[in-house]
DOKE-659247 format. One record per residue: x, y, z of N, C-alpha, C, O, CB in turn. Coordinates in steps of 0.2 Angstrom, whole numbers, plus 5000, padded with zeros to 4 digits. Glycine has a CB too. Layout:
BEGIN
XYZXYZXYZXYZXYZ
...
// end
This chain:
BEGIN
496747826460497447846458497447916458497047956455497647816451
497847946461498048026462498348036457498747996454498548046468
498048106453498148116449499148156446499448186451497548146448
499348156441500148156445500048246443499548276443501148096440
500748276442500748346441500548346434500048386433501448376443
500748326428500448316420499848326419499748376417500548256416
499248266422498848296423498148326428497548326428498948266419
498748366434498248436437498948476438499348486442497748426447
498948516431499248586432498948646428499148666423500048576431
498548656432497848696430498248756424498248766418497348736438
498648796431498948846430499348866423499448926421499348836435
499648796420500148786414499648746410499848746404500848726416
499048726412498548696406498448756404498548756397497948656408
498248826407498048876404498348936401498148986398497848886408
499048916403499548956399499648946392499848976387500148946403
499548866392499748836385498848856380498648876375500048716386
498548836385497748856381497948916376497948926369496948886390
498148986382498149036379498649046374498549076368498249076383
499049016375499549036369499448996363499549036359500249016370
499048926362498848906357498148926354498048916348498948846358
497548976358497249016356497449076352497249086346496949036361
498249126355498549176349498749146344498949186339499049216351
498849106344499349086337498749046333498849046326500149006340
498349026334497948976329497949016325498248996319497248956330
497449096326497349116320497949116314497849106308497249176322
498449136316499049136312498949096304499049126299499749106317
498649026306498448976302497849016298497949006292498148906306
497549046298496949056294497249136292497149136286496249056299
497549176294497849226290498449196284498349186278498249276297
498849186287499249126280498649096275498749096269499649036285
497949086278497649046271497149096267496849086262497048976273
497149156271496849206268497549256262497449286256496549246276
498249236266498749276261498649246257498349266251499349286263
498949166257498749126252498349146245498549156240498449086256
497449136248496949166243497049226241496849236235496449166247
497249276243497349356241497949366238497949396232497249396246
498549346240499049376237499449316232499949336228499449406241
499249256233499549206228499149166225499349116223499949166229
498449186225497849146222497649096222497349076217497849146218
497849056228497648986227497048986231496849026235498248926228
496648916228495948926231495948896238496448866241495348896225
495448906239495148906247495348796246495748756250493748946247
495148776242495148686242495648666242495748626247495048656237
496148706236496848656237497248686243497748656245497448676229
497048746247497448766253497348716259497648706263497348836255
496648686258496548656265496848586263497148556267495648656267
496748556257497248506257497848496258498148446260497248486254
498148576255499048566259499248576267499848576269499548616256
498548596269498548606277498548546280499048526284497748656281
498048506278498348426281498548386278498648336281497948376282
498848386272499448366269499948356275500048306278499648416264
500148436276500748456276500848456287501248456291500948546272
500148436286500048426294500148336297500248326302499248456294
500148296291500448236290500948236291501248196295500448206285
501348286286501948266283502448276291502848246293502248316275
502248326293502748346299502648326305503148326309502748416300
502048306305501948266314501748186312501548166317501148286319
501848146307501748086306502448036309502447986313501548076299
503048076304503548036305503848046315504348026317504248056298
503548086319503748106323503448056328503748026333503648166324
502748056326502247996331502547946328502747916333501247996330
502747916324502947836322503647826326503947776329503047816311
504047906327504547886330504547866339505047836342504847936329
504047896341503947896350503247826350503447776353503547996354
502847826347502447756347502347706341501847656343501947786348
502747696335502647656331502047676328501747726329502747576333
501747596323501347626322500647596327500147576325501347606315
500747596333500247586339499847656337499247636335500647586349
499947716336499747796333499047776329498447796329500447836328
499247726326498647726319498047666322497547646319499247696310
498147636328497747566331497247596333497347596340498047516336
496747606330495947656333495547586334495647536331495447716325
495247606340494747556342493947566337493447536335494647576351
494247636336493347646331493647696326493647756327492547696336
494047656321494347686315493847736310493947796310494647616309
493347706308492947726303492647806307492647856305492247666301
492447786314492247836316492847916317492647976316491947816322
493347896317493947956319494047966312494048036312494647926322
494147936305494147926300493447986297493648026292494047856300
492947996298492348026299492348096302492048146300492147986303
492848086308492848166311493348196307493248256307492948176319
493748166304494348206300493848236295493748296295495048156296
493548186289493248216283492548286288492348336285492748126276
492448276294492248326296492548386296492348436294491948306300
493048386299493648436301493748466293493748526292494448396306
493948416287494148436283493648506277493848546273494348386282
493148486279492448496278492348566282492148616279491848436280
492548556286492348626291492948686291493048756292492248596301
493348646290494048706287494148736281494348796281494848676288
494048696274493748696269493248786270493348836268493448626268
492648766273492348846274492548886277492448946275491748846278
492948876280493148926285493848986279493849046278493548876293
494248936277494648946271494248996265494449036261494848876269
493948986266493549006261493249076261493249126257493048966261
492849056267492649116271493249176274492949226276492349096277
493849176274494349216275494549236269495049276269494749186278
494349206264494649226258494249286256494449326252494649176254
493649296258493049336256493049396262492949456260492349286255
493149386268493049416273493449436275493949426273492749396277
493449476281494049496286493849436291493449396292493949596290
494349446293494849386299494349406305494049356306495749406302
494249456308493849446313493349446313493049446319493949476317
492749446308492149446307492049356306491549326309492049506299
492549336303492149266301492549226308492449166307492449236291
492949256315492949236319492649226322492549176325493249246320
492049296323491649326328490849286324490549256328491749436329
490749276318490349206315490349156318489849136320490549186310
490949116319491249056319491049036326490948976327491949046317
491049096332491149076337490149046340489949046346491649136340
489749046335489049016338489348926338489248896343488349036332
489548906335489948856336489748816344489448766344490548876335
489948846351489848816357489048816360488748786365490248846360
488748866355487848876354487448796349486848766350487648976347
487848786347487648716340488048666345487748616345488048726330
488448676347488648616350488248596357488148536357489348616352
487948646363487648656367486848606367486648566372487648726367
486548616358486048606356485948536354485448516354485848646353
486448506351486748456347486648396354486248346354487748476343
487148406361487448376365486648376367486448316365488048406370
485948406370485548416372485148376367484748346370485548476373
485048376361484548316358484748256356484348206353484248326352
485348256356485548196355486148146360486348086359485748206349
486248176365486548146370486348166375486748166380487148156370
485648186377485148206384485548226389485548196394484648156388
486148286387486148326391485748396394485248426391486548346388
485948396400485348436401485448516401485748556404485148416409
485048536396485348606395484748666396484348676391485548616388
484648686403484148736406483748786400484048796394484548776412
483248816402483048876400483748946401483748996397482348886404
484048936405484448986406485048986398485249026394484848976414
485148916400485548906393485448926385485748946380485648836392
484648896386484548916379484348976378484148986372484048896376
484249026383484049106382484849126380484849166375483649146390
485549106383485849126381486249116374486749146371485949116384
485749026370485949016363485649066359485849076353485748936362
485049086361484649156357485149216356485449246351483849196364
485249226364485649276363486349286361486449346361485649306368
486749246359487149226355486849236347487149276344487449166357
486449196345486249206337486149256337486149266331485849176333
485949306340485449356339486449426339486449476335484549366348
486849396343487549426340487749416336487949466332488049416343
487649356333487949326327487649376321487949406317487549246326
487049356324486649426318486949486315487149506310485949456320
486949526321487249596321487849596316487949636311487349626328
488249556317489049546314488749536306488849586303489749456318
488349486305488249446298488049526295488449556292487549366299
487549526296487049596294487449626290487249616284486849636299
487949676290488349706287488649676281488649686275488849726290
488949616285489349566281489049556273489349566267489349496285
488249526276487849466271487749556265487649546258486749406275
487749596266487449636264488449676255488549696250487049706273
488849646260489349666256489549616253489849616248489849706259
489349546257489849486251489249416251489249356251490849446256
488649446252488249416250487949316254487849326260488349426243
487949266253487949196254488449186257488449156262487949156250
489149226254489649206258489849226265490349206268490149216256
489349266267489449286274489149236279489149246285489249356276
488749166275488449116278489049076280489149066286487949066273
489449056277490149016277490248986285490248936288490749066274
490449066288490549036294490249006300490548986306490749066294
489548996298488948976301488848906299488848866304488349026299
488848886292489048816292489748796294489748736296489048786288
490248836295490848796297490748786303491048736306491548826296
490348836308490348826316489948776315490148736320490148866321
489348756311488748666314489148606311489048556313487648666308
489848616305490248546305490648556312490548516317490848536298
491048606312491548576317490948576324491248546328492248646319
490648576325490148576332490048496330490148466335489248636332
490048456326489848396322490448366325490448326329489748396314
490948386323491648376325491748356332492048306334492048426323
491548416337491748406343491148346345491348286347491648486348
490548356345490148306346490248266346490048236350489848296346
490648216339490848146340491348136343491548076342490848106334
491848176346492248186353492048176358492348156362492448236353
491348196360491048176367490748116363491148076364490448216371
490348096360490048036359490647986359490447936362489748046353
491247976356491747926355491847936362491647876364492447936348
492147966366492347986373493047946372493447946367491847956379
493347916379493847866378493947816376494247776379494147866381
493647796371493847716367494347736362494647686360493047676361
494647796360495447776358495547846362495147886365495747776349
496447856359497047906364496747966360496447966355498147896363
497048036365497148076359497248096355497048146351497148096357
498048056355498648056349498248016343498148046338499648016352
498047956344497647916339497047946336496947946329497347866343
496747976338496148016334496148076333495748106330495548036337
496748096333497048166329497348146321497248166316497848216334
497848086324498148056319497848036314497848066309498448016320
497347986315496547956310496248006309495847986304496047896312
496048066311495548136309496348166302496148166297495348216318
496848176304497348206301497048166293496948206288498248176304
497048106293497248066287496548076285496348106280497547976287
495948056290495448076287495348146283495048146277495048056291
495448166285495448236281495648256277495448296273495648276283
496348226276496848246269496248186262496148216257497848206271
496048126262495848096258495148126255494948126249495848046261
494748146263494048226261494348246254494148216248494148326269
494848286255495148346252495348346246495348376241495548376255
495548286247495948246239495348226235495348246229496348136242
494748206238493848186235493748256232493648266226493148156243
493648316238493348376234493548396233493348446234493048406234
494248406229494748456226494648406219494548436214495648466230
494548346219494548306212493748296209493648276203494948226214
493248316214492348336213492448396208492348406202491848356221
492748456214492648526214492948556207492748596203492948556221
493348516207493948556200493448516194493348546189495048516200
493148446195492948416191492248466188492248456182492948346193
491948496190491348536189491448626189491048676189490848506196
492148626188492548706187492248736191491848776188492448736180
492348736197492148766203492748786206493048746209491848726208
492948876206493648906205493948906212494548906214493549006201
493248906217493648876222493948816226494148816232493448906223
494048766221494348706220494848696213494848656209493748646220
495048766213495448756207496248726211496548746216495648846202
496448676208497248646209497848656204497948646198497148566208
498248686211499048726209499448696215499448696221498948836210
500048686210500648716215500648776218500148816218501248726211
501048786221501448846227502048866221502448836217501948806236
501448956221501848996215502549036216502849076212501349046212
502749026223503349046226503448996230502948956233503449126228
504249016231504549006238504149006244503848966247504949046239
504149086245503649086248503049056251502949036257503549116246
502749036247502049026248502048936248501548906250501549066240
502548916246502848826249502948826257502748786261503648806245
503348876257503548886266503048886270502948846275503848946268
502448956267501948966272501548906272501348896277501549036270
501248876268501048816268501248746272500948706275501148806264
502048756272502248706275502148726282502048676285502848676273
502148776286502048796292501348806293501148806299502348846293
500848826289500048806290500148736293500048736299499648796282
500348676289500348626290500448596297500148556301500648606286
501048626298501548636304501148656310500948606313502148696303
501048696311500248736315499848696317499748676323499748776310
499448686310498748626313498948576318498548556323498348576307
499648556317499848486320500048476327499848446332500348446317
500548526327500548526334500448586337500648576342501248496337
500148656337499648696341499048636342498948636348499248776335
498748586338498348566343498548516346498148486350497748566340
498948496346499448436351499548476357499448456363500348416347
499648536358499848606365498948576366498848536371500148736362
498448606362497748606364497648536368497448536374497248606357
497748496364497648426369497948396376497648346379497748386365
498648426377498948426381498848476388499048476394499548436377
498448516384498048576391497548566394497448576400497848636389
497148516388496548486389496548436397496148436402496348446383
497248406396497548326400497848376407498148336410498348256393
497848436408498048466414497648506419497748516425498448506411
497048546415496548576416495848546415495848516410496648626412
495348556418494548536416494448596409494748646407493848566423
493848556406493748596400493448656401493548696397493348556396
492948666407492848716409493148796411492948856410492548696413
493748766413494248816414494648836409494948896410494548796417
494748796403495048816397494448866393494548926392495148736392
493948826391493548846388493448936384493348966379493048816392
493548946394493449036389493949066386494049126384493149126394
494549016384495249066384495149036374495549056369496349016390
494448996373494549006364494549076361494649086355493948966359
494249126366494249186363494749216363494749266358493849216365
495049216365495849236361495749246356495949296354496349186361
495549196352495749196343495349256339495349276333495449126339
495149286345494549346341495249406342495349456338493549356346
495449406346495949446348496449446343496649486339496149436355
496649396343497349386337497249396331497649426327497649306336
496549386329496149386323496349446321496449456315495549376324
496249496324495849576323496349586322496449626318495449626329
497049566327497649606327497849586320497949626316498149616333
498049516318498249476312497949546305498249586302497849386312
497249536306496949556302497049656298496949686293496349516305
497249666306497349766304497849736300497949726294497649856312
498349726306499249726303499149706296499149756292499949656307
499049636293499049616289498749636281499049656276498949576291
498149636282497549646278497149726280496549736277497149566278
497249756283496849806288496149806286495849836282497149876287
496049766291495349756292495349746298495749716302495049696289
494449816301494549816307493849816309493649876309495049856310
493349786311492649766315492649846316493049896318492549706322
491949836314491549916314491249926322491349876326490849906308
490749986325490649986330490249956333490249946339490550026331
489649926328488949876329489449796328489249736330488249896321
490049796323490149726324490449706331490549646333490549706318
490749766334491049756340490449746345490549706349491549816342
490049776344489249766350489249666348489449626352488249826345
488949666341489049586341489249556342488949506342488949556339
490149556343490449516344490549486352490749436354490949526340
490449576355490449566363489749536366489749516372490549646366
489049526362488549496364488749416363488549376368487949516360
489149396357489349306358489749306363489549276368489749266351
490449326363490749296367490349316377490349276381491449326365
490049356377489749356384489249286387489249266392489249426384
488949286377488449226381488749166379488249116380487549216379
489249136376489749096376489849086382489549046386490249106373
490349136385490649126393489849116399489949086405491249236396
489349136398488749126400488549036402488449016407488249176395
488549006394488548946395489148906398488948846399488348936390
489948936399490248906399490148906408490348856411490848916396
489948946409489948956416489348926419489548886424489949026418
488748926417488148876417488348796417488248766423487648886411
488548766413489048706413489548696418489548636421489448696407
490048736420490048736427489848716431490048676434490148776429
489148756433488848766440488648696438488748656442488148846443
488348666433487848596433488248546436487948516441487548576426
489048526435489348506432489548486443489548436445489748546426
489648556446489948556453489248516454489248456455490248646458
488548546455487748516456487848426456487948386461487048546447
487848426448487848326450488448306454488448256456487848276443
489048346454489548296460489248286469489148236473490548356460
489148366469488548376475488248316477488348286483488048426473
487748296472487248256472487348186474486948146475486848256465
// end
């Protein structure tokens, strides 16, 4: 079957890639205003992120597919990548609450280095010596950025290093599940899965007076709105993500996540003025180089076995 124009339109997969790379950040600045200027904690924000990420794309999917949306072939597993997702945004939230925006982006991005390694021992992908000299040389960027960091906010400058090995967790049971359900289906069951996560450790976290699982309303207007558009965000920015995916190969998307390091920086002056130092700029340009290194290596393998 020839593929129709939806999905091979490289050109428009990449347009949407990009645009939902500038805007993501937006979501994580809102959870950092959040934390700083209306004090709510890093826990209850990530629960109103998928909350409110229910609330605005649920009744929308039940309107175009019923509830066919929620008919997972492997519930528990999608169910699973949510409380992962929720788990991995939870840090990340957290970690923006403590850090500048583009530090804990230029962190976050070892992520495709842990995913590289993950796919390689446990799903025998084949990942060359060239690849893993470049997973070195990514941590060893990682480092440079951390270094400053760990030294001004101490453990918390780990944060974003576990948020990259969950969500890397996350992506992996995405190749591993592959297509035994849609993508609208395992967004939807990750959606719910996540919100129940959150509901669990906001009601652990608070239970053991851990401030950053303290549970509040929205202490303005304001800060209801910006929430509800957090919410708004996660749901469908990554509906654009998945829709680019279904137009473009992954290879070809792939280097446009760095975007968010870009949006980041700028979110982050404008907003909060915070702006990466000259050595964190060295580190951040060593990840993303050996990111784009591996994405390009995956490539060449990728054309190799069609070859073959």
């Amino acid at each position: 079957m020839k593929p129709d124009s939806e999905h091979h339109n490289p050109l428009q997969g990449m347009l949407l890639m990009a645009g939902a790379m500038i805007v993501l950040p937006a979501m994580d600045a809102i959870a950092k205003y959040m934390a700083t200027f209306e004090g709510m904690s890093p826990g209850q924000i990530t629960f109103y992120r998928f909350f409110f990420q229910l609330v605005c794309t649920l009744p929308i999917l039940f309107a175009i597919f019923g509830w066919n949306a929620l008919h997972a072939k492997r519930p528990w597993m999608n169910l699973l990548r949510g409380a992962l997702h929720g788990a991995a945004s939870l840090l990340f939230f957290a970690a923006v609450k403590y850090m500048p925006l583009a530090d804990v982006f230029a962190i976050y991005f070892v992520e495709p280095f842990m995913l590289a390694g993950l796919s390689a021992l446990f799903l025998g992908e084949k990942v060359g010596w060239r690849r893993w000299a470049a997973i070195v040389v990514g941590f060893g960027g990682a480092m440079i950025v951390i270094q400053p960091s760990y030294e001004i906010f101490g453990l918390k400058a780990l944060l974003p290093v576990a948020c990259a090995f969950l969500f890397s967790l996350y992506l992996f049971m995405n190749r591993a599940i592959g297509m035994a359900d849609s993508p609208l289906t395992m967004q939807t069951m990750a959606g719910i899965g996540g919100t129940v996560f959150m509901t669990a450790a906001l009601f652990v976290g608070n239970g053991f007076g851990v401030s950053d699982f303290d549970v509040s309303l929205p202490s303005s207007g304001l800060g209801l709105l910006l929430l509800v558009i957090l919410g708004s965000l996660s749901g469908y920015v990554h509906m654009i993500v998945v829709r680019a995916f279904r137009m473009a190969p992954l290879s070809l998307l792939a280097p446009f996540q760095y975007f968010e390091i870009i949006s980041a920086t700028v979110l982050g002056y404008a907003l909060f003025g915070d702006f990466p130092s000259f050595s964190k700029w060295i580190g951040i340009l060593i990840i993303v180089a050996s990111g784009l290194f591996i994405i390009w290596r995956e490539r060449v393998q990728a054309r190799s076995l069609k070859a073959a």
